[in-house]
N, C-alpha and C positions, 0 to 999 in steps of 0.2 A: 726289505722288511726291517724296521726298525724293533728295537725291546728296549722299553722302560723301566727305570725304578719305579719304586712306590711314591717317592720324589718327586719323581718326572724325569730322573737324567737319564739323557744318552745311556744305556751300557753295553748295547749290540746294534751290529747294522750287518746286514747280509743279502748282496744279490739276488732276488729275486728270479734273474734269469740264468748265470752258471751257479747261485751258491756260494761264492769266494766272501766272507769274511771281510769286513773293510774296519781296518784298526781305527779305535775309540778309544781316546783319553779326557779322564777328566769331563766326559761326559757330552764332547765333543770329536765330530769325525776328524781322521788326520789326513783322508784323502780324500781327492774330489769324486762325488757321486750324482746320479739326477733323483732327484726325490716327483714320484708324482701323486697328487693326489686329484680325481678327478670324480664329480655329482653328476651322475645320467639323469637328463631331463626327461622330454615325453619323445615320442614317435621314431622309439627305436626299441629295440629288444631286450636293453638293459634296461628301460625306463625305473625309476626310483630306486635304481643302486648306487654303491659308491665304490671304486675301488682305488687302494693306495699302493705303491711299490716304490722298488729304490733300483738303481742298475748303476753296475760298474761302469768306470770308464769306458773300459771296454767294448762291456757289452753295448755301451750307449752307443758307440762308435760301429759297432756291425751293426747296430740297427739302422742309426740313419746311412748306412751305404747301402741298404737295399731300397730305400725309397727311391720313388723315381722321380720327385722333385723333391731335392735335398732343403732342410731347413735353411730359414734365413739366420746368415751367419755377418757379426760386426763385434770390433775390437773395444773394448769399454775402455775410458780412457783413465778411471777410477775404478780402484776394487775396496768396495765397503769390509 
């Protein structure tokens, strides 16, 4: 979960799944996070919601060990 200024800046970011806090300077995260943001289309049970969250390293990390086909994973050879 993110929190905004009036601005627009960065000034909170927080786990959505343990809770943990993830430090924000300057209105920028200082640690890596997954941000999702995701539009339900039709013929499903969420159809016309949306839902957004943020997940720790961590927690990103025990989630994909429980899938049973792990994401596709590759080394970028540039970081913007």
């Amino acid at each position: 979960m993110r929190v905004y200024s009036e601005q627009k800046e960065l000034i909170r970011a927080v786990c959505n799944c343990c809770g943990k806090n993830m430090p924000v300077e300057n209105g920028f995260l200082r640690e890596e996070c997954i941000h999702v943001e995701h539009d339900f289309g039709f013929f499903g049970s969420r159809d016309g919601h949306s839902h957004r969250f943020d997940l720790c390293e961590d927690c990103y990390r025990k989630m994909i060990e429980s899938f049973s086909i792990p994401p596709e994973e590759w080394e970028r050879k540039e970081l913007l």
